[in-house]
TIROGU-614229 format. One record per atom (N, C-alpha, C): residue number from 1; atom name; residue in three letters; x, y, z. Coordinates in Angstrom, 3 decimals. Each point is the difference from the previous one (the first is absolute). Layout:
BEGIN
NODE  num  atome  residu  c1  c2  c3
NODE  NUM  CA  ALA  X  Y  Z
...
This chain:
BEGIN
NODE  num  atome  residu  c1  c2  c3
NODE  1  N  UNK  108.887  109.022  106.915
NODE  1  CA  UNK  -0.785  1.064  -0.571
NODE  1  C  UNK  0.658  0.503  -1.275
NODE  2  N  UNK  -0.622  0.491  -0.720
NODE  2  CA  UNK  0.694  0.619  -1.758
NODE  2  C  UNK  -0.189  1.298  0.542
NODE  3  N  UNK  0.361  0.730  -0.953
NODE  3  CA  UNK  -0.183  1.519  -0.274
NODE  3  C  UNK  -0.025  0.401  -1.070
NODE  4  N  UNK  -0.875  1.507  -0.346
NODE  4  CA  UNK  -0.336  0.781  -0.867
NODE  4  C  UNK  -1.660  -0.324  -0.347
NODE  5  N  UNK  -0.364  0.623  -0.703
NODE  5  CA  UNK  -1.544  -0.077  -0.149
NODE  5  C  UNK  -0.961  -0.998  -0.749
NODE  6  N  UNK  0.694  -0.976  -1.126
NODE  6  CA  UNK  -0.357  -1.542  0.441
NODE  6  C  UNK  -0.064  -0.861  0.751
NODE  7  N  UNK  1.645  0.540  1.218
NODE  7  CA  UNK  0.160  -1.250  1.178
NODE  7  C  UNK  -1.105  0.694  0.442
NODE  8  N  UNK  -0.422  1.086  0.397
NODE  8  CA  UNK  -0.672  0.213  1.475
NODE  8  C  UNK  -1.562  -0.894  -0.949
NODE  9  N  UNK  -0.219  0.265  -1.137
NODE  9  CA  UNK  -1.260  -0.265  0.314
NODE  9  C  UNK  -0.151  -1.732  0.086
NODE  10  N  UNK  0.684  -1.016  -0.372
NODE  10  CA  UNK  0.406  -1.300  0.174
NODE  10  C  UNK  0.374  -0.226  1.587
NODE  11  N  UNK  0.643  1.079  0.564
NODE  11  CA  UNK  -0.177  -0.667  1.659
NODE  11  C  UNK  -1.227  0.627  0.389
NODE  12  N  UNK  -0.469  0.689  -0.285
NODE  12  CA  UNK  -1.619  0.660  0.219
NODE  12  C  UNK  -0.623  -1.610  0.040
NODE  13  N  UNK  -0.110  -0.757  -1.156
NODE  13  CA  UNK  -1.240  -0.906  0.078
NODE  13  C  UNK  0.752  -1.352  0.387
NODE  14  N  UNK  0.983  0.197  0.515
NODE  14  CA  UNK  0.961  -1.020  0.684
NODE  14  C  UNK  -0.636  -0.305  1.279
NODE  15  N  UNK  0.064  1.548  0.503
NODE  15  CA  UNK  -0.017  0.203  1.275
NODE  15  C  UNK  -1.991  -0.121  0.290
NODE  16  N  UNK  -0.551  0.324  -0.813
NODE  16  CA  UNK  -1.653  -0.518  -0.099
NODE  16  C  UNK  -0.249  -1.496  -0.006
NODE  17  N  UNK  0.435  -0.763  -0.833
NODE  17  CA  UNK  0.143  -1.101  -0.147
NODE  17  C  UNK  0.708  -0.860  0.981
NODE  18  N  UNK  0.677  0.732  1.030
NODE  18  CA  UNK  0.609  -0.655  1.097
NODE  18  C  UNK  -1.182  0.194  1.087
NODE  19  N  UNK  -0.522  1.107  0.221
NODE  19  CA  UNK  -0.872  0.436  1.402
NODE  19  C  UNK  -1.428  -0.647  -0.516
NODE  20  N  UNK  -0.440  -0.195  -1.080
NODE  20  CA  UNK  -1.353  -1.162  0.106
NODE  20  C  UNK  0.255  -1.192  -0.661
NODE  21  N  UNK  1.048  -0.884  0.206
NODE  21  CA  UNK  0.239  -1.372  -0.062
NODE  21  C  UNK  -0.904  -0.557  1.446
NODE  22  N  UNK  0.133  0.916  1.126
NODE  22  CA  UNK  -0.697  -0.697  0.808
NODE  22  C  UNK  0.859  -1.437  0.617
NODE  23  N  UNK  1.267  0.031  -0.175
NODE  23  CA  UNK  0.931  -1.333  0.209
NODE  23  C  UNK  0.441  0.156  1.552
NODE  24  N  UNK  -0.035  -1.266  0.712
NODE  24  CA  UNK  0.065  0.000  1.298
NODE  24  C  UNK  0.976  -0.682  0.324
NODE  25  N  UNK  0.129  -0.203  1.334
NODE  25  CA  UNK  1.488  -0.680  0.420
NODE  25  C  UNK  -0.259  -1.601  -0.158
NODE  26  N  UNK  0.603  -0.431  -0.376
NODE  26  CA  UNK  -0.382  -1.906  -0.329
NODE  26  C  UNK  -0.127  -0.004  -1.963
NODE  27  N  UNK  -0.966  0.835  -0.330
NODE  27  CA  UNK  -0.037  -0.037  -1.085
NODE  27  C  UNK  0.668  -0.302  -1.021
NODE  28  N  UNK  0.048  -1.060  -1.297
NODE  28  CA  UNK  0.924  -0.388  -0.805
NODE  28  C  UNK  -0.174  1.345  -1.398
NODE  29  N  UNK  0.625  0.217  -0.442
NODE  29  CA  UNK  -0.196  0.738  -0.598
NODE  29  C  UNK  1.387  0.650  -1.461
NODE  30  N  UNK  -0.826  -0.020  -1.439
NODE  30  CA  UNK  1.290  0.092  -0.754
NODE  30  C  UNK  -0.281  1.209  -0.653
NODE  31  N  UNK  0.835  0.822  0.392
NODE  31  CA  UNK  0.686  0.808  -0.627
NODE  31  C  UNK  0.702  0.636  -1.416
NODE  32  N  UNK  -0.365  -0.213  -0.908
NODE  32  CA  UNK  0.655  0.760  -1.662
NODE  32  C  UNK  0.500  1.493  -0.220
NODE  33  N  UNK  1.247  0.169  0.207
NODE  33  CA  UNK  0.302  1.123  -0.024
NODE  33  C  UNK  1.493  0.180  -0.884
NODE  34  N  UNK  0.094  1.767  0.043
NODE  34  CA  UNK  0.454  0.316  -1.068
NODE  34  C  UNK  1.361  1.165  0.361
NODE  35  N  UNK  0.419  0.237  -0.578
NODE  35  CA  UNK  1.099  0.810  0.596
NODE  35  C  UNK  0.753  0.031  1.007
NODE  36  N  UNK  0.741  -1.083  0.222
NODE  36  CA  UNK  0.443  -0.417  1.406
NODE  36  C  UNK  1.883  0.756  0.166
NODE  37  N  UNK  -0.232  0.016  1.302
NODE  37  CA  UNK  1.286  0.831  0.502
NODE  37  C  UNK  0.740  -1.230  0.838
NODE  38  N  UNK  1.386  -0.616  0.381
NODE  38  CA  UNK  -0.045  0.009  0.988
NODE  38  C  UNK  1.797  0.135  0.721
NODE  39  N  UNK  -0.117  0.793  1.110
NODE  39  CA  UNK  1.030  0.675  0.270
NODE  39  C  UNK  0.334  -1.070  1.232
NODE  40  N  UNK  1.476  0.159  -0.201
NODE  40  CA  UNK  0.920  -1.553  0.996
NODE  40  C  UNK  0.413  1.537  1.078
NODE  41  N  UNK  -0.216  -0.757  1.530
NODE  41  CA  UNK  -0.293  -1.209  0.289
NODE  41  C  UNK  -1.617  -0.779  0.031
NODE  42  N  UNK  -0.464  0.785  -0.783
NODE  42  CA  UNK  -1.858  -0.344  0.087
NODE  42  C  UNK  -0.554  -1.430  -0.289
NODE  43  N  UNK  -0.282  -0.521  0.680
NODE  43  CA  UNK  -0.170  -1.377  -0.288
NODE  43  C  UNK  -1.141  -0.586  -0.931
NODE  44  N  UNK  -0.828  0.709  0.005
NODE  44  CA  UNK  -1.233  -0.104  -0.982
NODE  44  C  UNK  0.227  1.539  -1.095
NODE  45  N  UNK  -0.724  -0.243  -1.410
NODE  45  CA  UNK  0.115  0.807  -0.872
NODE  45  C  UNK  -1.293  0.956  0.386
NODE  46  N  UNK  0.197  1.245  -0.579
NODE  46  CA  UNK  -1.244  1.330  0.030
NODE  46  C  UNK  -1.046  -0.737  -1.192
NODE  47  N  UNK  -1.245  -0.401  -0.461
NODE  47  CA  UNK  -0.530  0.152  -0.515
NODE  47  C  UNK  -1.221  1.144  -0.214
NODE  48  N  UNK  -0.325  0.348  -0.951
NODE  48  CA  UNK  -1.461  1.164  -0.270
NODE  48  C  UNK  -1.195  -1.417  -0.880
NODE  49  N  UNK  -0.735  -0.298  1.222
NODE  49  CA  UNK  -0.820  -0.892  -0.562
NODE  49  C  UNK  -1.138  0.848  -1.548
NODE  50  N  UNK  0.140  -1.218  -0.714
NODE  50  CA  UNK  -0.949  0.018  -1.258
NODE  50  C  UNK  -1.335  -1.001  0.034
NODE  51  N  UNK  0.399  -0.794  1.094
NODE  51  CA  UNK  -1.443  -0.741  0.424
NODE  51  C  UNK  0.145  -0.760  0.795
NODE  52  N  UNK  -0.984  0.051  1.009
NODE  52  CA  UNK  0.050  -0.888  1.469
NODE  52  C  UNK  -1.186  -0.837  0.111
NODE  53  N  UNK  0.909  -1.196  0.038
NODE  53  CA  UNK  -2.184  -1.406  -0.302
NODE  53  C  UNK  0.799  -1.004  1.337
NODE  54  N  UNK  -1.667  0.302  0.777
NODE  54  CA  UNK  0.132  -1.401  1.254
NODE  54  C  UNK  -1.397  -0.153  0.204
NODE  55  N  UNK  0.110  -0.969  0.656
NODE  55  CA  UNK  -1.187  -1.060  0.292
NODE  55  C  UNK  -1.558  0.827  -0.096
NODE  56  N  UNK  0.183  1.536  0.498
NODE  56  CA  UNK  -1.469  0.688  -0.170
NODE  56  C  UNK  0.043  0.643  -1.337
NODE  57  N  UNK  0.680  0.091  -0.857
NODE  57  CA  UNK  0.062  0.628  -1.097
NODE  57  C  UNK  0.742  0.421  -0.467
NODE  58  N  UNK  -0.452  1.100  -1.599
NODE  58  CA  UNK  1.789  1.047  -0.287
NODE  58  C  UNK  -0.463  1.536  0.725
């Protein structure tokens, strides 16, 4: 997550853009994102997606 009143509004349509992808379990799906965090021992990085495209659409 970012902070201050650009981050919030960039995880605002992060977080929109995550809840109607409509992406299910099996689903292949790629991801373009931007501002990535990632804190050890975390095994995968934080991304704030900038665009999510799979098989039903963006």
């Amino acid at each position: 997550m970012l902070f201050g009143e650009y981050s919030k509004n960039i995880n605002s349509q992060a977080v929109k853009m995550i809840q109607t992808a409509n992406v299910k379990t099996g689903d292949s799906v790629e991801v373009y994102g931007v501002f990535s965090a990632w804190d050890i021992p975390q095994t995968l990085p934080e991304i704030t997606p900038a665009k999510i495209i799979h098989a039903g659409g963006q």
